[in-house]
C-alpha positions as CSV (number, residue, x, y, z in Angstrom):
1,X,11.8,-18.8,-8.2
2,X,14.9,-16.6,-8.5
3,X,14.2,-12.7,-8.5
4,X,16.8,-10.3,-9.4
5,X,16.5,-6.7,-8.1
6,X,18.2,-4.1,-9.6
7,X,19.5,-0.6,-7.7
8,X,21.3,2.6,-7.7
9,X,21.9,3.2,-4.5
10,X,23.5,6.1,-2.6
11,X,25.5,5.5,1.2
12,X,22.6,5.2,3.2
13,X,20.4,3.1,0.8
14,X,23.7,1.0,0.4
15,X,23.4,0.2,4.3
16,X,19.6,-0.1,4.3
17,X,20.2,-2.9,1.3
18,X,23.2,-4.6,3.2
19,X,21.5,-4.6,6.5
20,X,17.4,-5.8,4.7
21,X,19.4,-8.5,2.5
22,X,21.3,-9.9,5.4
23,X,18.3,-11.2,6.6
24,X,15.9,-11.5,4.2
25,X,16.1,-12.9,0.4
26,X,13.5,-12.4,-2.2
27,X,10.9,-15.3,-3.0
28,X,8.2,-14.2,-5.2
29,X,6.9,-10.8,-6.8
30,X,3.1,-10.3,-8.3
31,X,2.9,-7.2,-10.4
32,X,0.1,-5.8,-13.1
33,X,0.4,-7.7,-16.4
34,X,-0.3,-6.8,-19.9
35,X,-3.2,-9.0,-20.4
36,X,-5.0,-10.8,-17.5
37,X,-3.5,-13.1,-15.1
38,X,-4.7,-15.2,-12.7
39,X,-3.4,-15.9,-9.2
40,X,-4.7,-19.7,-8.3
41,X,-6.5,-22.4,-9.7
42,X,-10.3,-22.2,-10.9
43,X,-11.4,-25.6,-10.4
44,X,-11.9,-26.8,-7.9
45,X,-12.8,-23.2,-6.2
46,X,-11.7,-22.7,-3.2
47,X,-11.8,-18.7,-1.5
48,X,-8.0,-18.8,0.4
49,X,-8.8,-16.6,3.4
50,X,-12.1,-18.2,4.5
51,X,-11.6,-22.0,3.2
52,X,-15.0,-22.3,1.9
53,X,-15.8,-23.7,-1.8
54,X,-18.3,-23.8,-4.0
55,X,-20.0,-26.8,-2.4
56,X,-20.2,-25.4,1.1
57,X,-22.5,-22.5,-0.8
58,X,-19.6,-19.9,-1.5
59,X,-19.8,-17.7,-4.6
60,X,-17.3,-16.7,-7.2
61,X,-18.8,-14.5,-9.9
62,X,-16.8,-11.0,-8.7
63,X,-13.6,-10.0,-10.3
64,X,-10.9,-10.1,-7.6
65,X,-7.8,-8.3,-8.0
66,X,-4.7,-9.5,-5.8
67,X,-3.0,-6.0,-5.9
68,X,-5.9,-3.2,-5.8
69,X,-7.5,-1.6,-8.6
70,X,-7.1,2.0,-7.1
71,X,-3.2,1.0,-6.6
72,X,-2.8,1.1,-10.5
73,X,-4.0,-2.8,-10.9
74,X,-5.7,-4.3,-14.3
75,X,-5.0,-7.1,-15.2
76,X,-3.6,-8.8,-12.2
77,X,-6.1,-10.6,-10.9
78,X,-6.6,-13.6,-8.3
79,X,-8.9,-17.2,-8.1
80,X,-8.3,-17.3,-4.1
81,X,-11.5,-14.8,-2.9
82,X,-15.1,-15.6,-2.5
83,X,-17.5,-12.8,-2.4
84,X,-18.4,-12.7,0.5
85,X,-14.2,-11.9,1.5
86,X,-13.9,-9.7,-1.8
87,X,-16.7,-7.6,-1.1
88,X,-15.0,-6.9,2.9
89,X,-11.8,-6.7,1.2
90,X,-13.2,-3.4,-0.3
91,X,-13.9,-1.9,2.6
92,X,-9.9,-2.0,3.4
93,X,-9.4,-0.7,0.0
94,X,-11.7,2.2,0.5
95,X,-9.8,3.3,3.5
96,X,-6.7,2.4,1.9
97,X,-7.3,4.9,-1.2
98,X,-8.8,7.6,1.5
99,X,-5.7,7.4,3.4
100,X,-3.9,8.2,0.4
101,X,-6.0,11.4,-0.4
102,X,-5.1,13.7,-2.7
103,X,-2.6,11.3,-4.5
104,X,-4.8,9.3,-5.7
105,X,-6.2,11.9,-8.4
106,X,-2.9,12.3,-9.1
107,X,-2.1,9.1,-9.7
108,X,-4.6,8.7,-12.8
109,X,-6.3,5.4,-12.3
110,X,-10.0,5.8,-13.3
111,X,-12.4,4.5,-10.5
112,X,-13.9,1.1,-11.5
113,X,-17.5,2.2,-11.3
114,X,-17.2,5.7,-12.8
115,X,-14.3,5.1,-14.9
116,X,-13.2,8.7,-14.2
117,X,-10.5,9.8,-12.1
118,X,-11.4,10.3,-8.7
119,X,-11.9,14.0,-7.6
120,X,-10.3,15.4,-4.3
121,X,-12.4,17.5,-2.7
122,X,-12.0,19.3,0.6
123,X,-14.6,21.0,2.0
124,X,-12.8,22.8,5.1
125,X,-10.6,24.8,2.6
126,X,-12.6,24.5,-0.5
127,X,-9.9,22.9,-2.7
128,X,-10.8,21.0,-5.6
129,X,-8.4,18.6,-7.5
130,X,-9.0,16.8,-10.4
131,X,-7.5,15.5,-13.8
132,X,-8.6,15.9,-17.0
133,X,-6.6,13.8,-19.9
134,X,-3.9,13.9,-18.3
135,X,-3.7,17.4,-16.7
136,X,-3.9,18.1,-12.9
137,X,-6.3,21.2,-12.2
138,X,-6.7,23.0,-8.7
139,X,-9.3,25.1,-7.9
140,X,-8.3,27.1,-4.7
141,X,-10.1,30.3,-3.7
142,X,-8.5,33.3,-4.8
143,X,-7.9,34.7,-1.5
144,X,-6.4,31.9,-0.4
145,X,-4.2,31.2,-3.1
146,X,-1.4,34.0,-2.0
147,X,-1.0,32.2,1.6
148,X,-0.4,28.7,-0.5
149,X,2.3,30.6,-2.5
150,X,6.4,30.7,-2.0
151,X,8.0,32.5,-5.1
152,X,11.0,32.1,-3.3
153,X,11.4,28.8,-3.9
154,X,8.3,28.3,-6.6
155,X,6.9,25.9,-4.3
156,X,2.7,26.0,-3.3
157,X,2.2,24.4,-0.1
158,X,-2.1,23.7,-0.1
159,X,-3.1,22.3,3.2
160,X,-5.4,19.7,2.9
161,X,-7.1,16.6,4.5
162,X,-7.9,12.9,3.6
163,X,-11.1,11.8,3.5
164,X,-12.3,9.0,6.6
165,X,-10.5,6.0,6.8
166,X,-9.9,3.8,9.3
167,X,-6.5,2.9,9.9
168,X,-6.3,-0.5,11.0
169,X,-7.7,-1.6,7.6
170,X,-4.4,-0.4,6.0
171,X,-2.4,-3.4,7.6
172,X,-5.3,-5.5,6.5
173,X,-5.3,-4.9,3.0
174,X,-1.4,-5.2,3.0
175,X,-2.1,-8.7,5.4
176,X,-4.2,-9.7,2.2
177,X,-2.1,-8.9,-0.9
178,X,0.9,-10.6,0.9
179,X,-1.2,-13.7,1.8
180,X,-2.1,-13.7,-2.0
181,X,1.3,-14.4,-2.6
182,X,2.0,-17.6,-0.2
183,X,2.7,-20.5,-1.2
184,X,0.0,-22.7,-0.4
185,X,1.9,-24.9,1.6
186,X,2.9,-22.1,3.5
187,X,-0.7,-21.1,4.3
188,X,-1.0,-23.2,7.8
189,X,1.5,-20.8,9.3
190,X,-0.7,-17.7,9.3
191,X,-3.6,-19.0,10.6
192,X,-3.7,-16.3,12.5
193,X,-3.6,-13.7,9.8
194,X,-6.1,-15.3,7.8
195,X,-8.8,-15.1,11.2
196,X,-7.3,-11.5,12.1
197,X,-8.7,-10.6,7.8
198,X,-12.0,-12.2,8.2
199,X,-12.6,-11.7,11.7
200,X,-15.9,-9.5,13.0
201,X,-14.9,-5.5,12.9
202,X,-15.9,-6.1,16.6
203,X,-12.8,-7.7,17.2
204,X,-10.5,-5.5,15.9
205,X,-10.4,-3.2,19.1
206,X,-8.1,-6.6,20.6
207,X,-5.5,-5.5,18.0
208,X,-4.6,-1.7,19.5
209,X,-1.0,-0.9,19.5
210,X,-0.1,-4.6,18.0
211,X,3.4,-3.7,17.0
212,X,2.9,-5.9,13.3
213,X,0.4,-3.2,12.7
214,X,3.1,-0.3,12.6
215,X,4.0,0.1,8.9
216,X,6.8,2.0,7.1
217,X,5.6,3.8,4.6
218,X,7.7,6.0,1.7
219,X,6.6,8.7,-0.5
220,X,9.0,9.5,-3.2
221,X,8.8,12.6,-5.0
222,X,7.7,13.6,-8.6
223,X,6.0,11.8,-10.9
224,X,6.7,7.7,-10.9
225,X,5.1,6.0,-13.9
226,X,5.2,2.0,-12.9
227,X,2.8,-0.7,-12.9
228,X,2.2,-1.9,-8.8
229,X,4.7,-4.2,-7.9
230,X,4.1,-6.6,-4.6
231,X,7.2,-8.5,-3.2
232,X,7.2,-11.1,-0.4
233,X,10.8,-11.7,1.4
234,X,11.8,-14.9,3.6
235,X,14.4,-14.6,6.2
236,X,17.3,-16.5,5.3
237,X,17.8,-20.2,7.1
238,X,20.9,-19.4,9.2
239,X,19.6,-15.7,10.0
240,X,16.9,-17.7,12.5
241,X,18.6,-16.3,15.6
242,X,18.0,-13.1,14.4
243,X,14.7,-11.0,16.1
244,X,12.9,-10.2,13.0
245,X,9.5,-11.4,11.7
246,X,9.7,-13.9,9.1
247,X,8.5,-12.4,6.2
248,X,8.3,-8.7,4.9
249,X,6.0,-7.6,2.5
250,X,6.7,-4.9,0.0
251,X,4.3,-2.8,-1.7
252,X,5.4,0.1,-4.4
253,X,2.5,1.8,-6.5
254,X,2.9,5.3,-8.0
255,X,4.9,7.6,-5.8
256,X,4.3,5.0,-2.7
257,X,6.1,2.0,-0.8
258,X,4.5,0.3,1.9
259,X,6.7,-2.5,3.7
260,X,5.5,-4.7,6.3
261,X,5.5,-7.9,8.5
262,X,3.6,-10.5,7.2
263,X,1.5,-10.6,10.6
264,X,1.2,-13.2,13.1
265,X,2.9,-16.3,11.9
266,X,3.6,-19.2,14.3
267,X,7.2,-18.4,14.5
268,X,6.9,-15.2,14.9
269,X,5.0,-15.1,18.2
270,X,8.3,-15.1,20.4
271,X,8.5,-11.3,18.7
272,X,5.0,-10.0,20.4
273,X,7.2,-9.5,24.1
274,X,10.3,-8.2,22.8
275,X,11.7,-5.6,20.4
276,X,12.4,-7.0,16.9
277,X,14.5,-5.8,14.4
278,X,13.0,-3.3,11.3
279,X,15.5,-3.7,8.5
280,X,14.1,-1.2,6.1
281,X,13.9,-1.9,1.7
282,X,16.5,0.5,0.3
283,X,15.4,3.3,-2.7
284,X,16.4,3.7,-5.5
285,X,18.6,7.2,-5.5
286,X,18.2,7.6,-9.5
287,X,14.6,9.2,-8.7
288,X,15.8,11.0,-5.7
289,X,18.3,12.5,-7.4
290,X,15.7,14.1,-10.0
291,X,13.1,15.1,-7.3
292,X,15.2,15.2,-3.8
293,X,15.1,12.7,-0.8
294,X,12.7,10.8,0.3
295,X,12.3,8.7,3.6
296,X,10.3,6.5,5.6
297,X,7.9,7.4,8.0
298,X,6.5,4.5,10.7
299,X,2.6,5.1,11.3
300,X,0.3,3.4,13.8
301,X,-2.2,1.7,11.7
302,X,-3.6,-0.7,14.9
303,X,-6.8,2.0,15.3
304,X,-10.1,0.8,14.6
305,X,-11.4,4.2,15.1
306,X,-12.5,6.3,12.1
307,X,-9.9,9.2,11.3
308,X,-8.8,12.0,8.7
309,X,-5.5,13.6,8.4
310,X,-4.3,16.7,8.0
311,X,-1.7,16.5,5.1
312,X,-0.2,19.4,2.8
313,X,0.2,19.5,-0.7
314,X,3.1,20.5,-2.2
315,X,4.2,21.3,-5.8
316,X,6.9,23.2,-7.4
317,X,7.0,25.3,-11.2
318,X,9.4,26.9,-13.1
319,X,7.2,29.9,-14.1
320,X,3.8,31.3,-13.4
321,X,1.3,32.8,-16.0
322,X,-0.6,35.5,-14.8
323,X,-4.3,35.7,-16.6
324,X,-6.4,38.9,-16.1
């Protein structure tokens, strides 16, 4: 499958997509569809991550989506996940959509149970955020909302907080998508991967500070209207002496992009004692032009720990109406 990629890119994006395409070479993408898709075959069923079928008592009647519904996913949807899997899968996705917070409202896609958009609500500084066809309203306390203001620079800043998560399921969830998008022949390799998905939460203490767990993660600024887009990368056959993981997984929903190591392949054990390589997916520069620069952060997602953080929300405006 041949996948063309197209860029504007300014001098550092240029080097990020010299150095990431050096090594790696695109194989397969999976992205929302305009009318429902399925990943996989239905007969004979067969759930992908824990190898039972139908005949060994495993049930298929719950809708499965192989990129999240929360991450702007409709109609993309996947064969490959018994219940039993699909209904721990949501647990990752619950702490994957709490991680994201407050941008979650503001990324419009209705809850599948309520069919609203979620609320963000935080009770520590009693701010409210919610949409409403397709405005953003925030409800601050008056009191407060001076300290949140710069009319210097027309900015408010609103200090805010996720709700729990824990942050190991993050690099489970992204473990899962990319797995989705495997060849089946391919599926041997990451054994491990599959057992580290399915495994007892008991177990998951075994994975602190596992370096495949640290993920780069991008926030571009302003508003990004695009359906989810997963990509899965292979390192090119005569870049094997190179210290890099095998395959990269790439994740881009709304204002988001999530890239990391497909985890724990067999020929990527030699990597667990030694420093490997991080080539980083370039941006696009057309958006950060608009809204300014954007960069990667690298977060720690081995905890199995419950956690919030502490995160500010910032918006700009051109003017401000002032309502007795």
């Amino acid at each position: 499958m041949k996948i063309k990629l197209n860029f504007e890119l300014d001098e550092l994006n240029l080097k990020r997509a010299e150095y990431f395409f050096d090594i790696y070479e695109p194989v397969r993408a999976i992205h929302d569809m305009p009318k429902k898709l399925f990943l996989g075959s239905k007969e004979p069923r067969k759930c992908r991550f824990c190898d039972k079928s139908k005949q060994e008592k495993a049930t298929f009647s719950k809708k499965a989506h192989a990129i999240s519904h929360f991450m702007g996913n409709k109609n993309l949807l996947s064969y490959f996940e018994c219940d039993k899997c699909n209904e721990k899968f949501s647990q990752y996705e619950n702490s994957f959509a709490n991680f994201i917070g407050v941008n979650r409202t503001f990324l419009g896609v209705k809850s599948q149970t309520s069919k609203k958009i979620p609320k963000h609500k935080d009770l520590k500084e009693r701010i409210d955020v919610f949409a409403n066809n397709k405005e953003i309203y925030i409800d601050v306390q008056e009191n407060k909302f001076k300290n949140y203001l710069d009319e210097e620079t027309k900015t408010l800043n609103i200090p805010t907080q996720t709700q729990p998560f824990i942050p190991i399921h993050i690099p489970k969830l992204i473990t899962k998508i990319g797995l989705s998008i495997l060849e089946e022949n391919e599926l041997s390799d990451y054994k491990e991967a599959l057992d580290f998905l399915i495994q007892e939460k008991e177990k998951d203490i075994l994975f602190e500070n596992n370096k495949f767990l640290n993920v780069p993660m991008c926030f571009i600024n302003g508003f990004i209207e695009a359906r989810p887009i997963a990509l899965l990368f292979n390192k090119k056959s005569d870049r094997e002496h190179i210290l890099a993981p095998q395959k990269q997984v790439v994740i881009k929903f709304g204002n988001f992009i999530f890239q990391m190591a497909l985890p724990f392949g067999k020929r990527d054990r030699q990597l667990l004692e030694k420093e490997f390589k991080r080539p980083l997916f370039p941006l696009d520069k057309s958006h950060i032009e608009e809204f300014g620069n954007s960069e990667y952060s690298l977060y720690n997602f081995s905890s199995c720990k419950q956690i919030v953080y502490h995160e500010k929300l910032c918006l700009s405006y051109d003017s401000m109406i002032e309502k007795d």
